[in-house]
MARSE-516954 format. One line per field, with one value per residue (C-alpha): residue number from 1; residue in three letters; y, z, x. Coordinates in steps of 0.25 Angstrom, whole numbers. Example, Ala and Ser with C-alpha at 12.3 -4.5 7.8 and 13.67 -1.06 7.14 Angstrom:
2
n	c(1;2)
res	c(ALA;SER)
north	c(-18;-4)
up	c(31;29)
east	c(49;55)
end
This chain:
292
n	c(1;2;3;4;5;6;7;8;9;10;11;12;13;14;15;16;17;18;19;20;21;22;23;24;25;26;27;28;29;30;31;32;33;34;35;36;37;38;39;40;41;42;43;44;45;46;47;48;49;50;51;52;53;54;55;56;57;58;59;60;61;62;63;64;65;66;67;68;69;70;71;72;73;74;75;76;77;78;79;80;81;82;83;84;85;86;87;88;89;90;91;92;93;94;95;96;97;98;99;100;101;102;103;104;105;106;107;108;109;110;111;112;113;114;115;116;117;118;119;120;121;122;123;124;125;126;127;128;129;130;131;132;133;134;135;136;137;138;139;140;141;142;143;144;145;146;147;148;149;150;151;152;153;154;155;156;157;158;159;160;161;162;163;164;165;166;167;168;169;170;171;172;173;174;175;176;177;178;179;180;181;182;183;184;185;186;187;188;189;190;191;192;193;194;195;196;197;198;199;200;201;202;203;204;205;206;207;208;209;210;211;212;213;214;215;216;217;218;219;220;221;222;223;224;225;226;227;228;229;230;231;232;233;234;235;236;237;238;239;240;241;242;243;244;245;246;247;248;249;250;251;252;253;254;255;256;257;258;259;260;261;262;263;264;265;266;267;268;269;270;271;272;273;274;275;276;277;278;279;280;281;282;283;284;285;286;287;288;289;290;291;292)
res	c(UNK;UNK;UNK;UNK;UNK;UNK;UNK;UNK;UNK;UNK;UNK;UNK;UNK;UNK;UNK;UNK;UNK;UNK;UNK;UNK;UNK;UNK;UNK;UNK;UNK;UNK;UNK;UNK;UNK;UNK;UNK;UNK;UNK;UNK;UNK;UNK;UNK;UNK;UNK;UNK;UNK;UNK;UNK;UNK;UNK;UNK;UNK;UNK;UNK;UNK;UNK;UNK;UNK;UNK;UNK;UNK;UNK;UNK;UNK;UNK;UNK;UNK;UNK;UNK;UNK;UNK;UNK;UNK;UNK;UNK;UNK;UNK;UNK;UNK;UNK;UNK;UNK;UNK;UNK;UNK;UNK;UNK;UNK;UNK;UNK;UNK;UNK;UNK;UNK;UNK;UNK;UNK;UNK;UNK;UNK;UNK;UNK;UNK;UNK;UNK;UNK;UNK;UNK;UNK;UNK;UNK;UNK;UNK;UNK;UNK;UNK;UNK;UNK;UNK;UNK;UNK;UNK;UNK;UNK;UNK;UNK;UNK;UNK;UNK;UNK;UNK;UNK;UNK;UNK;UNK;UNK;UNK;UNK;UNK;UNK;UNK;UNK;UNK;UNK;UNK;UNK;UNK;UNK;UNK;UNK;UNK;UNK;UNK;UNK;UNK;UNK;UNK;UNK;UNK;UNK;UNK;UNK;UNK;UNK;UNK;UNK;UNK;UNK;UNK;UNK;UNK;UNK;UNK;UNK;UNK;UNK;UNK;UNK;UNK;UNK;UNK;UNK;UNK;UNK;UNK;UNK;UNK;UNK;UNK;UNK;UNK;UNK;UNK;UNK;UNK;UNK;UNK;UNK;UNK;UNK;UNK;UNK;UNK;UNK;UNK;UNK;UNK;UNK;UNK;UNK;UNK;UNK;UNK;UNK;UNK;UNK;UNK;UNK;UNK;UNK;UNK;UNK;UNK;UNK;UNK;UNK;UNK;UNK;UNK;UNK;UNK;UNK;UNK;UNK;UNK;UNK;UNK;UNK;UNK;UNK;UNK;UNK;UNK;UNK;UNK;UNK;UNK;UNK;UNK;UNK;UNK;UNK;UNK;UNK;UNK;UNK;UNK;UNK;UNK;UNK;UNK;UNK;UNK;UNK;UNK;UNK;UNK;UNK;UNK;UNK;UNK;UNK;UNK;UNK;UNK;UNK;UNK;UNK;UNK;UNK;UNK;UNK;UNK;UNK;UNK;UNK;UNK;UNK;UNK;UNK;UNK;UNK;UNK;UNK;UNK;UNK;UNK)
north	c(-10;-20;-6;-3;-17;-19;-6;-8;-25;-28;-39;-49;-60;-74;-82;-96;-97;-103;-106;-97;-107;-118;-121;-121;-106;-98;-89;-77;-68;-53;-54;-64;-57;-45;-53;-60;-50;-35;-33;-33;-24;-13;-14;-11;0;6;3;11;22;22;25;36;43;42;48;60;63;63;68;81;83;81;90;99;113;117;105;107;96;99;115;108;100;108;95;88;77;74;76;65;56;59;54;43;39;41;33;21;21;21;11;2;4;1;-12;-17;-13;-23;-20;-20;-35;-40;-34;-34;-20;-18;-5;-4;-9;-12;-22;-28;-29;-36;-47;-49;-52;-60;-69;-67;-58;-63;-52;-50;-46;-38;-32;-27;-23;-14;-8;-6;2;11;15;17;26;34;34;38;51;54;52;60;72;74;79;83;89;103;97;85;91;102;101;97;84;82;69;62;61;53;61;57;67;76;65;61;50;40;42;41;28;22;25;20;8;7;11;-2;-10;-8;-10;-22;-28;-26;-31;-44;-45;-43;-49;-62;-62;-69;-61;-47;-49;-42;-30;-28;-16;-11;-12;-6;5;9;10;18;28;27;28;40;48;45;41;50;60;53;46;50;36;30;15;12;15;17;27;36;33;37;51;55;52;64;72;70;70;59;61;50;41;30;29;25;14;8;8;5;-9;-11;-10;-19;-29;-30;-31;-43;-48;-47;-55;-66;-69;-68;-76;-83;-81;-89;-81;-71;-74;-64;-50;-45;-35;-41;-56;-61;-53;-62;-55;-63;-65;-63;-67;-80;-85;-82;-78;-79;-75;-82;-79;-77)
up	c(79;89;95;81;78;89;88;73;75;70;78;66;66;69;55;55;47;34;20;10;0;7;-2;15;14;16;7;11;7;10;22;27;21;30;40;43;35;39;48;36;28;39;38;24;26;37;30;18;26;34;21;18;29;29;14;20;31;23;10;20;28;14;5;12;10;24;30;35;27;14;17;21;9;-3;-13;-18;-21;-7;-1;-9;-6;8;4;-1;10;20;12;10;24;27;17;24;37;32;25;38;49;55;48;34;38;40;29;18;16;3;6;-9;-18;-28;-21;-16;-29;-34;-21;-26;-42;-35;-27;-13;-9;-10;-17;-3;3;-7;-8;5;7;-7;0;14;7;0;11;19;10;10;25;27;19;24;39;38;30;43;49;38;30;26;22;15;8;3;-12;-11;-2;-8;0;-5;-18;-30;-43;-57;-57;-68;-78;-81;-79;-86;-80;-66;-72;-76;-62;-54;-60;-62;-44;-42;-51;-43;-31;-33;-40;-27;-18;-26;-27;-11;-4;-11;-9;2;7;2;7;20;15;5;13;11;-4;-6;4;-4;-16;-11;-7;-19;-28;-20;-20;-37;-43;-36;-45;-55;-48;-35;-31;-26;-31;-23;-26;-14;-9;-20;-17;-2;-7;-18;-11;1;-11;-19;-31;-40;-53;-59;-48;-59;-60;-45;-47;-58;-59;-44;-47;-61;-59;-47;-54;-66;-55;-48;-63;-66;-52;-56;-68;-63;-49;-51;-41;-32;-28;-21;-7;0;-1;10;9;20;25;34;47;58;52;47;31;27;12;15;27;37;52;53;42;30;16;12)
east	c(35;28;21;17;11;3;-3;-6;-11;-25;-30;-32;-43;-37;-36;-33;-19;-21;-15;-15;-13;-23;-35;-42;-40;-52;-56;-62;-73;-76;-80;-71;-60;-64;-66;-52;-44;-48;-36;-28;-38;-37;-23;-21;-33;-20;-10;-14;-20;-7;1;-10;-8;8;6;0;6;20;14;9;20;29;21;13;19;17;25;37;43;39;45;58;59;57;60;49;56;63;48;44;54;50;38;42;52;39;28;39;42;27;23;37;30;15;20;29;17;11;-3;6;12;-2;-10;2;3;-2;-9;-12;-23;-13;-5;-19;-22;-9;-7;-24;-16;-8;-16;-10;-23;-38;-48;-57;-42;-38;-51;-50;-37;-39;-52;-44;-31;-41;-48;-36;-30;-41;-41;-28;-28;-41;-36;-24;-31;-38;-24;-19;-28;-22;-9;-15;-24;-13;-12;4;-1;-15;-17;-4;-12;-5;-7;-2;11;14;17;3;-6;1;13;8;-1;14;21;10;10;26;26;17;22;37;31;23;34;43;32;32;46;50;38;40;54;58;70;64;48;50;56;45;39;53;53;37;41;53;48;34;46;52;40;36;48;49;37;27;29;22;10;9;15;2;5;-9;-22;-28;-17;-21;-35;-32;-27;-36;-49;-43;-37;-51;-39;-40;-34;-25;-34;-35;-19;-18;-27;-23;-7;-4;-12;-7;7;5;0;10;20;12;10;26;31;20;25;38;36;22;12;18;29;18;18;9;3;9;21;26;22;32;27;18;8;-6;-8;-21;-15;-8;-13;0;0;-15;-20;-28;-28;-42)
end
């Protein structure tokens, strides 16, 4: 692990440490923002694109008829449990990686979006990071089509793309919605817990394992907008595109919507999946960092 941190460590720009809370704090514009908080852009534009190319390379070497894998495994549904296992055990990694410590991990517009609902991300931030997870989506499945291209491209993987399955639209609309909700609500829940908030990677990569391995069926299981952007724009395949972008968000935000009522706003303590770490905060002003 300390082989694999000092590797993947961005030197950050030193930022006087400040409260969050103190009427003092600077507020930041756009460029300032890009200024003192672009380490943690680039890292969410990795992180994502990390995921990406994780998706494809599993999705090819699980699906592509010519792959020794899929020939040995003639069920369907043990393949995508395989798939599920591999992508929960990526996204565990991603969020527990030093870049995921630092930047929060949210490698999703939807959970951007949401921490931005909640208060505990300032627009030029969120802006940004948005803008960084689409574009490393994108650049992920474009770099690994490079390699892979044959066995990406192959109808059975078609760029990990996520299609409404044979239910329908609304069906897929539904479990998109009900996937984030789930997962929002177990962010919330375990991140703000004081005994649960550092196995919160845990909880998320369980249930992307679990939603994959069940729910796919129906949506795809994106649960992230720019994941299905990152696929389609490769794939040139967009049907249902409208789905992705609008449940994912939606089910998020009812989630965040439920636990203020429940808790109050108070009870949110940071954006980050995973905060107690050494890591600077860009959100709440700890280890070096400032809130903007």
């Amino acid at each position: 692990m300390n082989g694999t941190e000092n590797i993947l460590t961005i030197e950050t720009p030193k930022l006087a440490v400040t409260d969050a809370l103190s009427p003092a704090a600077p507020k930041l514009g756009a460029i300032d923002s890009l200024r003192h908080h672009w380490p943690e852009y680039v890292m969410e534009a990795g992180l994502l694109g990390a995921f990406m190319i994780s998706a494809c390379i599993f999705g090819a070497l699980y699906e592509f008829p010519q792959s020794p894998v899929h020939q040995a495994i003639a069920s369907m549904w043990l393949r995508r449990l395989l798939m599920g296992l591999s992508m929960g055990t990526t996204a565990i990694a991603i969020i527990y990686s030093p870049w995921g410590k630092q930047s929060g991990a949210h490698i999703n517009p939807s959970v951007t979006l949401t921490f931005l609902r909640l208060g505990k991300i300032k627009r030029w931030d969120a802006l940004f990071y948005m803008c960084a997870q689409f574009a490393g989506a994108v650049l992920g499945v474009l770099f690994v089509a490079r390699f892979l291209g044959m066995e990406l491209s192959d109808p059975a993987v078609r760029y990990v793309v996520t299609l409404p399955g044979e239910h329908g639209l609304g069906v897929a609309l539904l479990a998109e919605f009900v996937i984030a909700f789930g997962m929002m609500t177990i962010v919330l829940n375990a991140s703000n817990h004081h005994r649960l908030a550092d196995y919160t990677g845990l909880f998320a990569g369980l249930l992307v394992a679990t939603y994959i391995t069940l729910e796919a069926p129906f949506s795809g299981m994106s649960m992230n907008p720019a994941r299905t952007m990152g696929s389609a724009y490769s794939a040139e395949l967009w049907t249902g595109i409208w789905i992705y972008f609008t449940a994912p968000p939606l089910g998020m935000l009812a989630a965040a919507e439920i636990y203020l009522w429940r808790r109050g706003r108070s009870a949110v303590q940071c954006c980050k999946l995973h905060h107690n770490n050494g890591k600077r905060c860009i959100f709440c002003g700890a280890n070096g960092g400032f809130a903007s």
